[in-house]
C-alpha positions as CSV (number, residue, x, y, z in Angstrom):
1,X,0.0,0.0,0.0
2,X,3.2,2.0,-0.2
3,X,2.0,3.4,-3.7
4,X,-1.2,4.3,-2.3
5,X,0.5,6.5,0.4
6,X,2.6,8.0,-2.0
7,X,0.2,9.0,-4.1
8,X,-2.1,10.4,-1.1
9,X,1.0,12.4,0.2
10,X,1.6,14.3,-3.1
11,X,-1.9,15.0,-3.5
12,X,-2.3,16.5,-0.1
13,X,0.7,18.7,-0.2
14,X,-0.7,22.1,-1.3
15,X,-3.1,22.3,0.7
16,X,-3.1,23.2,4.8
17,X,-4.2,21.0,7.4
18,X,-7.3,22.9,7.8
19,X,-8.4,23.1,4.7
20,X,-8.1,19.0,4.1
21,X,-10.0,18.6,7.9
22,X,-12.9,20.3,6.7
23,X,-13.0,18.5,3.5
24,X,-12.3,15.0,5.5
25,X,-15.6,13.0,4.6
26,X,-15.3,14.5,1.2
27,X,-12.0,13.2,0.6
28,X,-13.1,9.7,2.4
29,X,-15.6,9.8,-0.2
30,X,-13.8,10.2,-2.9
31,X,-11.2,7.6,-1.7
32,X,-13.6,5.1,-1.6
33,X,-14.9,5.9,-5.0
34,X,-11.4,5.6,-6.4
35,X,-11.2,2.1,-5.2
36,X,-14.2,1.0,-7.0
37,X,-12.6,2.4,-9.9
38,X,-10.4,-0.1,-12.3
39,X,-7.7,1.6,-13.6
40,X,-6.9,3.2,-10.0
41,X,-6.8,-0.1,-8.6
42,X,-4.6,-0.9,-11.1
43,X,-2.2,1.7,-11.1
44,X,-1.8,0.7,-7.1
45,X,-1.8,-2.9,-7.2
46,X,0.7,-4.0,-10.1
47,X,3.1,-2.9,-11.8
48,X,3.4,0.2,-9.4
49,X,6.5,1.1,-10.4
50,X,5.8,1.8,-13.8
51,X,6.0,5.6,-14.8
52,X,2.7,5.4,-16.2
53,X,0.7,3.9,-13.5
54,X,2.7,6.3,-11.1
55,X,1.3,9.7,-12.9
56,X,-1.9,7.8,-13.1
57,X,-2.5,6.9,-9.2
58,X,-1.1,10.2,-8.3
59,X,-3.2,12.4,-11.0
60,X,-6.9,10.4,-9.8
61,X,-5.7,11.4,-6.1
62,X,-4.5,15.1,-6.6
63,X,-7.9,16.0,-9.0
64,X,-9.7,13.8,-6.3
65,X,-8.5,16.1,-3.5
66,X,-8.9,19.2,-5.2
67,X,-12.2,19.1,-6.0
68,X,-13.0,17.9,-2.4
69,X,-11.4,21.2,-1.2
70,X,-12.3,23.2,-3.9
71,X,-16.1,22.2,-3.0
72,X,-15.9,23.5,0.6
Protein backbone atom coordinates (compact mmCIF):
# COMPACT_ATOMS: atom_id res chain seq x y z
CA UNK A 1 0.00 0.00 0.00
CA UNK A 2 3.23 2.01 -0.23
CA UNK A 3 1.98 3.40 -3.67
CA UNK A 4 -1.24 4.29 -2.29
CA UNK A 5 0.47 6.53 0.43
CA UNK A 6 2.60 8.05 -1.99
CA UNK A 7 0.16 8.98 -4.13
CA UNK A 8 -2.13 10.42 -1.14
CA UNK A 9 0.97 12.36 0.25
CA UNK A 10 1.65 14.32 -3.06
CA UNK A 11 -1.95 14.97 -3.55
CA UNK A 12 -2.26 16.45 -0.12
CA UNK A 13 0.75 18.68 -0.24
CA UNK A 14 -0.70 22.11 -1.33
CA UNK A 15 -3.07 22.33 0.73
CA UNK A 16 -3.08 23.18 4.85
CA UNK A 17 -4.24 21.03 7.36
CA UNK A 18 -7.34 22.89 7.79
CA UNK A 19 -8.41 23.09 4.70
CA UNK A 20 -8.14 18.96 4.06
CA UNK A 21 -9.98 18.63 7.88
CA UNK A 22 -12.88 20.31 6.72
CA UNK A 23 -13.02 18.54 3.54
CA UNK A 24 -12.27 14.99 5.48
CA UNK A 25 -15.63 13.05 4.60
CA UNK A 26 -15.26 14.53 1.15
CA UNK A 27 -11.98 13.21 0.63
CA UNK A 28 -13.06 9.66 2.42
CA UNK A 29 -15.58 9.80 -0.17
CA UNK A 30 -13.84 10.23 -2.85
CA UNK A 31 -11.19 7.64 -1.74
CA UNK A 32 -13.61 5.13 -1.62
CA UNK A 33 -14.91 5.89 -5.00
CA UNK A 34 -11.42 5.63 -6.41
CA UNK A 35 -11.19 2.12 -5.25
CA UNK A 36 -14.25 1.01 -6.95
CA UNK A 37 -12.55 2.37 -9.88
CA UNK A 38 -10.40 -0.11 -12.32
CA UNK A 39 -7.73 1.58 -13.56
CA UNK A 40 -6.92 3.16 -10.01
CA UNK A 41 -6.81 -0.10 -8.64
CA UNK A 42 -4.64 -0.91 -11.06
CA UNK A 43 -2.24 1.70 -11.10
CA UNK A 44 -1.79 0.70 -7.10
CA UNK A 45 -1.78 -2.94 -7.22
CA UNK A 46 0.67 -4.03 -10.15
CA UNK A 47 3.10 -2.86 -11.82
CA UNK A 48 3.41 0.21 -9.35
CA UNK A 49 6.52 1.15 -10.43
CA UNK A 50 5.83 1.83 -13.80
CA UNK A 51 5.97 5.59 -14.82
CA UNK A 52 2.69 5.37 -16.24
CA UNK A 53 0.73 3.86 -13.48
CA UNK A 54 2.74 6.30 -11.10
CA UNK A 55 1.28 9.66 -12.86
CA UNK A 56 -1.94 7.83 -13.13
CA UNK A 57 -2.54 6.89 -9.19
CA UNK A 58 -1.15 10.22 -8.34
CA UNK A 59 -3.19 12.40 -11.00
CA UNK A 60 -6.89 10.42 -9.84
CA UNK A 61 -5.66 11.43 -6.06
CA UNK A 62 -4.45 15.07 -6.64
CA UNK A 63 -7.90 15.97 -8.96
CA UNK A 64 -9.67 13.83 -6.30
CA UNK A 65 -8.55 16.08 -3.52
CA UNK A 66 -8.89 19.21 -5.21
CA UNK A 67 -12.23 19.11 -6.04
CA UNK A 68 -13.04 17.90 -2.43
CA UNK A 69 -11.44 21.17 -1.25
CA UNK A 70 -12.35 23.22 -3.94
CA UNK A 71 -16.12 22.18 -3.00
CA UNK A 72 -15.92 23.47 0.64
Amino acid sequence: MATLFDAQMIAVEPFSVTALASRSEAIKLGMLKLFADEEFAHAIASQTNTPRFVRTRISMVAEMVQEAVASA
